[in-house]
LUMNU-623369 format. One record per residue (C-alpha): residue number from 1; residue in three letters; chain; x, y, z. Coordinates in pm, whole numbers, plus 32768, in hexadecimal, padded with zeros to 4 digits. Example, Ala and Ser with C-alpha at 12.3 -4.5 7.8 and 13.67 -1.06 7.14 Angstrom:
2
   k   r c east north   up
   1 ALA A 84CE  7E3E 830C
   2 SER A 8557  7F96 82CA
% end
This chain:
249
   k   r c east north   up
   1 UNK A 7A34  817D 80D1
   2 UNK A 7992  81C3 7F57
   3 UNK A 7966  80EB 7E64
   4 UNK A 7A21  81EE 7D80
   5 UNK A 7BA4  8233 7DB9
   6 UNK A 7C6C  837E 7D42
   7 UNK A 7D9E  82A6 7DAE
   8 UNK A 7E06  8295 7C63
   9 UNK A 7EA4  80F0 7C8C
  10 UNK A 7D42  8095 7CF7
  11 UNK A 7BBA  8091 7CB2
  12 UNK A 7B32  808F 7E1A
  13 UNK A 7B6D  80AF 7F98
  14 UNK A 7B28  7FB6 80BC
  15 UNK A 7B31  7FFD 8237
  16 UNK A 7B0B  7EF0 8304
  17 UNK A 7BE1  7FCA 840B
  18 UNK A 7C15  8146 841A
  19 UNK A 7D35  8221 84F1
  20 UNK A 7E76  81C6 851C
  21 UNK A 7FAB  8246 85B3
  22 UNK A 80FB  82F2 8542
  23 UNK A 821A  81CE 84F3
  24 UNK A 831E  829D 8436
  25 UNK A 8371  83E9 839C
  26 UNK A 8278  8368 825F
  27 UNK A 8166  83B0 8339
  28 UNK A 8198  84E8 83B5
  29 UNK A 80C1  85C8 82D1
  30 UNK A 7F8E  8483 8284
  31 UNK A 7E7B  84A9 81CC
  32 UNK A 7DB1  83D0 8292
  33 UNK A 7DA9  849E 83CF
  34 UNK A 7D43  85C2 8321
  35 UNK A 7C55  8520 8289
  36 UNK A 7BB0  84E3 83D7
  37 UNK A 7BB9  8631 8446
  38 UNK A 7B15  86AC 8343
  39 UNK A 79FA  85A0 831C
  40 UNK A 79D5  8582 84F4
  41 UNK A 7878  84FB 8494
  42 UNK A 78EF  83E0 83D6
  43 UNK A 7A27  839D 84A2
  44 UNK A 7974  83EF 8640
  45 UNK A 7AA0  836B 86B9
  46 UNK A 7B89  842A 85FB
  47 UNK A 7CCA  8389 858C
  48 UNK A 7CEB  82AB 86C0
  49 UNK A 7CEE  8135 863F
  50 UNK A 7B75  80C6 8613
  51 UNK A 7AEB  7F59 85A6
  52 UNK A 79B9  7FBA 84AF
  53 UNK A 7921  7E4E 84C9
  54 UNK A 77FE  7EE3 83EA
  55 UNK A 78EF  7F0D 82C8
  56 UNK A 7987  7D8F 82D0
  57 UNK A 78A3  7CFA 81CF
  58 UNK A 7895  7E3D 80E7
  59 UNK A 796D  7D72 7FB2
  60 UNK A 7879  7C3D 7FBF
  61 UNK A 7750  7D42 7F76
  62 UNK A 77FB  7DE6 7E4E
  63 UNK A 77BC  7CE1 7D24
  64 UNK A 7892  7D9A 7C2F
  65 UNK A 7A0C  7D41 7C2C
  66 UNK A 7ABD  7E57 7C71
  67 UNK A 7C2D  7E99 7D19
  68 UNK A 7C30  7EDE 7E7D
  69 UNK A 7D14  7FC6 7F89
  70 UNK A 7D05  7F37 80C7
  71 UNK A 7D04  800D 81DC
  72 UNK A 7D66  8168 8120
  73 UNK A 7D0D  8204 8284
  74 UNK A 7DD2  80FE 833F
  75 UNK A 7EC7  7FD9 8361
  76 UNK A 7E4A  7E85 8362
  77 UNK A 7F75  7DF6 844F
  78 UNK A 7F4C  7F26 8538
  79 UNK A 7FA1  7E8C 868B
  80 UNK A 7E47  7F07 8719
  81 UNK A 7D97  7E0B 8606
  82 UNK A 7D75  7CDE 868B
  83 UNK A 7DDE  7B8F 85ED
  84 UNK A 7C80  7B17 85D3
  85 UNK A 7C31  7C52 8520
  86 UNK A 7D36  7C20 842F
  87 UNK A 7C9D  7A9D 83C6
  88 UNK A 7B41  7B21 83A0
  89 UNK A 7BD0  7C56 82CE
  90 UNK A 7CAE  7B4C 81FC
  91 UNK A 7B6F  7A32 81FA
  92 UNK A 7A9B  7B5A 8146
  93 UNK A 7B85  7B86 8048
  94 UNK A 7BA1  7A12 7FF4
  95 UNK A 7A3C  79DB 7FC8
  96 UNK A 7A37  7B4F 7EF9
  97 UNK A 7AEA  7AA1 7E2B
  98 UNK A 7A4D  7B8D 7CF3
  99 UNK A 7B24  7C8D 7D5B
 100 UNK A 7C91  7CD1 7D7D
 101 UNK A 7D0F  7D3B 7EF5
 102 UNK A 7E3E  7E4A 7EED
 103 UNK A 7E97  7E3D 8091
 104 UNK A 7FD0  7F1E 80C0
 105 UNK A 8072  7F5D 8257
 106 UNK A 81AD  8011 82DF
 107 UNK A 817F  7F09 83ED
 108 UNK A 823F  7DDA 830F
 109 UNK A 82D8  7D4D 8431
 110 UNK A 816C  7CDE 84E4
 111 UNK A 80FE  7C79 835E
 112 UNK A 8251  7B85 8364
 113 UNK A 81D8  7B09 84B2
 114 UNK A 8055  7AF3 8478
 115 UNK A 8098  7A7D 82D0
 116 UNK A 8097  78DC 8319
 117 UNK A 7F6C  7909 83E2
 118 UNK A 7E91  7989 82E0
 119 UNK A 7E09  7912 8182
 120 UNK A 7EAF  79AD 802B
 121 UNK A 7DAB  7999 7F46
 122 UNK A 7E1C  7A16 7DC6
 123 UNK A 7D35  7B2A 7DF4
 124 UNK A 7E06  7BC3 7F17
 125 UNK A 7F45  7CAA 7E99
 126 UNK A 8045  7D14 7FE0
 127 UNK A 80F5  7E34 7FF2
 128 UNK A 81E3  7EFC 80DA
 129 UNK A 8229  805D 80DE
 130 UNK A 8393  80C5 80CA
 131 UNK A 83D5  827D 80D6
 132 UNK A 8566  8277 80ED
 133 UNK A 866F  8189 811E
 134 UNK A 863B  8178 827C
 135 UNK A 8509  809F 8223
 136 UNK A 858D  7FA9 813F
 137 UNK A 859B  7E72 822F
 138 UNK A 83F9  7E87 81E4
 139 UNK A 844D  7DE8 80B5
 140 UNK A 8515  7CEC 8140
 141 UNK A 83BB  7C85 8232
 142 UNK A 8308  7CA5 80FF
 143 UNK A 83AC  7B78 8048
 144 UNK A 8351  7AA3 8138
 145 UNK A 81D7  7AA1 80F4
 146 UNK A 8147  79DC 8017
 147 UNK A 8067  7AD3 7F57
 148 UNK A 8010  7AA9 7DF7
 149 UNK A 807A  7BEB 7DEB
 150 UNK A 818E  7CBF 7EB9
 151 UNK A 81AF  7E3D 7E68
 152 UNK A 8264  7F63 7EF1
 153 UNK A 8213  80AA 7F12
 154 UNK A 8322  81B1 7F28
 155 UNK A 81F1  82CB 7F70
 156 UNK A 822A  83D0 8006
 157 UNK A 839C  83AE 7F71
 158 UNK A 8473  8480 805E
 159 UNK A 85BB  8422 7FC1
 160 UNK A 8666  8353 7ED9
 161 UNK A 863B  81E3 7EE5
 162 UNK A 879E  8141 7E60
 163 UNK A 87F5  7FE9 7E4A
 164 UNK A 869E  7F36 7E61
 165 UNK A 8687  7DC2 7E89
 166 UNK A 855A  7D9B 7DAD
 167 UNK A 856A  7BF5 7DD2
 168 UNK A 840C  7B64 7DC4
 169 UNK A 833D  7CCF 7DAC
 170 UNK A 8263  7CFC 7CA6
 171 UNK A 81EB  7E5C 7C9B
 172 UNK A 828E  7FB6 7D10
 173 UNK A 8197  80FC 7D47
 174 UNK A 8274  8246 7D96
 175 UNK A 81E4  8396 7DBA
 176 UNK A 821D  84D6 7E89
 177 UNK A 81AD  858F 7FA9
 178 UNK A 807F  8679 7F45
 179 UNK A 7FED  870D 8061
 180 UNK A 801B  887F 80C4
 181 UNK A 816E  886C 816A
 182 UNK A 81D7  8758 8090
 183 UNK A 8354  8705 8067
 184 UNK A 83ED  8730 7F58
 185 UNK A 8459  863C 7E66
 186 UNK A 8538  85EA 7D62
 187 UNK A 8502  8583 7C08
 188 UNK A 8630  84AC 7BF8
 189 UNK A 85B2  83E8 7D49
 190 UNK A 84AB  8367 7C50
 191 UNK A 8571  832B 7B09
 192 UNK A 8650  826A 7BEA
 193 UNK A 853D  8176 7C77
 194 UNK A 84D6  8186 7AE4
 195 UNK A 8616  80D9 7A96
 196 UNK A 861C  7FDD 7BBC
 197 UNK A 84FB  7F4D 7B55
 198 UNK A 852E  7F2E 79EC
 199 UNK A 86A0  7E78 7A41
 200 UNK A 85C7  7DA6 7B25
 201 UNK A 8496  7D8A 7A75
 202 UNK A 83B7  7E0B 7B41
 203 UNK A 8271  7EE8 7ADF
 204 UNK A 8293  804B 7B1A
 205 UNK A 8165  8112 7B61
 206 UNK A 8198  82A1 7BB1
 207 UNK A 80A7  832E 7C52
 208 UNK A 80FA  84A4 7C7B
 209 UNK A 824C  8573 7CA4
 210 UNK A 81BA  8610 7DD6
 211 UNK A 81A6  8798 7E21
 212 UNK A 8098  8876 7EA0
 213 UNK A 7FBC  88D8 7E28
 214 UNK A 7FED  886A 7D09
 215 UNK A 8048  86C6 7D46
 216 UNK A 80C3  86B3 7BEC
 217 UNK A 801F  855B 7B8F
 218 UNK A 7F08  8500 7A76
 219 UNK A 7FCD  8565 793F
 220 UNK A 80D4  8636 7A09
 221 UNK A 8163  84F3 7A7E
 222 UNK A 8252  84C5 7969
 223 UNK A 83A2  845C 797D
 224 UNK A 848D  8442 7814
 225 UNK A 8340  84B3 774D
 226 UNK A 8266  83A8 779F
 227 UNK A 8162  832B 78E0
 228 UNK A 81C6  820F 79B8
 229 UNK A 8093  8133 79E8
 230 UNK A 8109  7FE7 79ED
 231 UNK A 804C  7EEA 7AB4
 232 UNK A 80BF  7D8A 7B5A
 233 UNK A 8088  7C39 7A7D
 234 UNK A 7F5C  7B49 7B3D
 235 UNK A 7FFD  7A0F 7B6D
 236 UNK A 7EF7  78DE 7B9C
 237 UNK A 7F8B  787C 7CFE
 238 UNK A 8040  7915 7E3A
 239 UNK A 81D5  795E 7DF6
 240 UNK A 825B  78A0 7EE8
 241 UNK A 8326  799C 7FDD
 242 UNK A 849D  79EA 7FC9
 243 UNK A 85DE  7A24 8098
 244 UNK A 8621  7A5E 8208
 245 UNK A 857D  7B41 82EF
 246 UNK A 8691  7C55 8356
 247 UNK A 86EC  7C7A 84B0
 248 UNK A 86E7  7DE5 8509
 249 UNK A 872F  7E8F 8620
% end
């Protein structure tokens, strides 16, 4: 965790949790695990699911607002985190309420079950993570959470997303894979999600193009001349939640 992000959507890092395990192809080549092989002191228990208790209160000791990743070397609604876990993590961001929470999870069908359970202060955004088209129903669990906030993030893109029911989300983050061995992307993939969201109107904020080594973001990340860093409108109160949840199978 650091209270200084080079995630380029946020300010700072929170982990109440660390580890995780692999969900879909978007995980294949993560960050986070690496990140725990390189650092074992830090991480003793590699990237095996781990509760760090010690780290629960870290917002409420930070007295300067700032915007905060949630778990960026884990998943909140991992089934290993208990329920419990997952009110005292949501109970700290209500009374942080000098920040802004940014929780995103691959897990959206847990977050749809665990969601009426928990508090939504305005300080809390919710997002899913969505990599290809197999991963679009996330967005249909998404809508049904109450966040003040819901966001998507199409990172790391792996194809094109077409045909995006953006109803009730208020932010979009895309970017590529970046890592040595990353795949490759398309620029199109991203112009594409460009144009969804300005028919829906939806913020678009491009991270990077993806590559190695070279990720192509900062000023690189430029699609029709210009940078994409559009950020989500803060609403006073929850959104109430949308649709039906899909039945999959």
């Amino acid at each position: 965790m650091a209270d200084h992000s080079a995630i380029e959507w946020t300010e700072a890092t929170w982990n109440p949790t660390s580890g995780c395990t692999k969900v879909s192809p978007g995980c294949d080549r993560c960050y986070a695990e690496r990140i725990t092989h390189r650092f074992p002191n830090a991480y003793p228990n590699g990237f095996d699911l781990t509760i760090r208790r010690a780290a629960l209160d870290l917002p409420l000791r930070w007295k300067k607002p700032r915007t905060i990743f949630v778990n960026s070397m884990s998943d909140v609604f991992h089934v290993g985190v208990p329920d419990s876990y997952i009110a005292e993590i949501f109970d700290v961001m209500g009374r942080a309420e000098q920040h802004t929470f940014q929780v995103l999870t691959k897990r959206a069908e847990r977050l749809a079950r665990v969601a009426p359970r928990l508090p939504w202060p305005k300080n809390v955004w919710m997002g899913v993570s969505v990599e290809s088209t197999a991963y679009r129903w996330r967005i249909d669990y998404l809508r049904r959470v109450p966040a003040v906030v819901r966001f998507v993030s199409a990172e790391p893109l792996l194809g094109p997303l077409n045909d995006l029911d953006l109803t009730g989300i208020h932010w979009l983050i895309a970017g590529g894979e970046s890592q040595a061995g990353a795949r490759p992307t398309e620029e199109f993939w991203f112009r594409n999600l460009r144009d969804q969201c300005l028919a829906s109107h939806v913020p678009f904020f491009l991270k990077q193009l993806g590559g190695h080594p070279h990720k192509r973001g900062g000023d690189e990340a430029v699609l029709d001349g210009r940078r994409w860093l559009e950020m989500p409108i803060r609403t006073q109160s929850p959104v109430a939640p949308t649709g039906r949840l899909p039945t999959l199978c």
